[in-house]
N, C-alpha and C positions, 0 to 999 in steps of 0.2 A: 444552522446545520441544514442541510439539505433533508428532503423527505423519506431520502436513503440511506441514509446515516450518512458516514464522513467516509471523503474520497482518498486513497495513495494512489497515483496514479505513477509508475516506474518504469523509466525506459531504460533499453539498451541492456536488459538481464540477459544470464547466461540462462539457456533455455533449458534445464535441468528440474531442479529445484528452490525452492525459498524457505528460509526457514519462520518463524514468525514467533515471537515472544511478545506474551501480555504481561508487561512488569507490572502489572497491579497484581496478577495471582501465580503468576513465576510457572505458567505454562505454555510449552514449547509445540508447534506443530510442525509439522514438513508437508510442503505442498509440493509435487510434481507440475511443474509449467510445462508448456510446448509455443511452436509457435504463433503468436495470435495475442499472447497474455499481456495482457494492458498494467494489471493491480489488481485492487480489491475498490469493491463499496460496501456498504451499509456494516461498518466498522463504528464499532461504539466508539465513542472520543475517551481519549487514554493516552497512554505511554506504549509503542512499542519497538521493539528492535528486530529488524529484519536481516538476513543474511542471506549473499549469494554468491557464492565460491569464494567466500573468507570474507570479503566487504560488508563490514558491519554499518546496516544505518539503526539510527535512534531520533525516534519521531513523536511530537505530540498533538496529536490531532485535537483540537479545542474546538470551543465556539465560533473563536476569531480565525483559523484558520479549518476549517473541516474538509476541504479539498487542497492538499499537495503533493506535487507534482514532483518526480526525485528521478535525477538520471545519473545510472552508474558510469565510470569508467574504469573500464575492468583491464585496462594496462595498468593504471594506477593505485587500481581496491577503494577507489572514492567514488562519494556521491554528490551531486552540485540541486542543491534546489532550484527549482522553477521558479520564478512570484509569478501571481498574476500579468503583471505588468511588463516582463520580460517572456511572456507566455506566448512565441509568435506561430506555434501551431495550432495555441485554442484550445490544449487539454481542460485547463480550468473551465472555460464555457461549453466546453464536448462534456463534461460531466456534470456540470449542473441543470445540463438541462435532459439528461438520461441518456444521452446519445452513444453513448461509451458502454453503456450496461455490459450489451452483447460480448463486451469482451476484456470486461474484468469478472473477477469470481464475487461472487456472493458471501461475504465472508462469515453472519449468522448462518447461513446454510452449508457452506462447503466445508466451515471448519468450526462450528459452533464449540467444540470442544476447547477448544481456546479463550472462550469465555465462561468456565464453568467456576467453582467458588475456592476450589484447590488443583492443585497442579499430578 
C-alpha cells in the first residue's frame, strides 16, 4: 500500500455526485463532484461500492491491488478497470508517486464518517 492509503482513481463520472458505501459497516455517504475530480486516496483497504447516476461499482481495495483505476461508461451504466499494464495515461504511476493528490479527495478527511464503527 501506498503511504496514502489505497488509490480509486475514476474516470469519465457524471459530475454531480458519488455515492460511497463501506460494506464492512453498511454506511453510505454522498459526495458532490465537479469538474477536476479524479477519485479518492488514503481509503482504508476494504470493500466498497460506489455509485454514479445508477452504475454501480464494487471494489476491493487490498494489498495486491491498493491503486485502481475504474472508468465509467455512462451510455452503458458500466464500469471497465484499468490494470497497470494497460494503464497508457499513467493513472497508476500519477498516483503512486503523489502526483494526483491535488485532485482527488481525501477520503479520512473529507468523508471520515464512512469509516465510523456503525452506520
Amino acid at each position: 500500500m501506498t503511504s496514502a492509503g489505497a488509490y480509486l482513481i475514476l474516470r469519465d463520472l457524471w459530475k454531480d455526485e458519488l455515492k460511497i458505501t463501506n460494506k464492512a459497516n453498511g454506511v453510505t455517504v454522498t459526495v458532490p463532484i465537479e469538474g477536476g475530480f479524479r477519485g479518492l486516496y488514503n481509503l482504508p483497504l476494504g470493500e466498497y461500492t460506489i455509485e454514479n447516476h445508477g452504475a454501480e461499482l464494487n471494489v476491493n481495495l487490498t494489498e495486491d491491488a491498493p491503486i485502481q483505476v475504474w472508468q465509467l461508461d455512462s451510455t452503458a451504466g458500466t464500469w471497465t478497470e484499468t490494470k497497470q499494464e494497460d494503464d497508457d495515461f499513467g493513472y497508476h504511476n500519477l498516483a503512486r508517486s503523489g502526483a494526483m493528490n491535488s485532485k482527488l479527495l481525501n477520503a479520512k478527511q473529507a468523508v471520515s464518517s464512512l469509516f465510523s464503527d456503525s452506520p
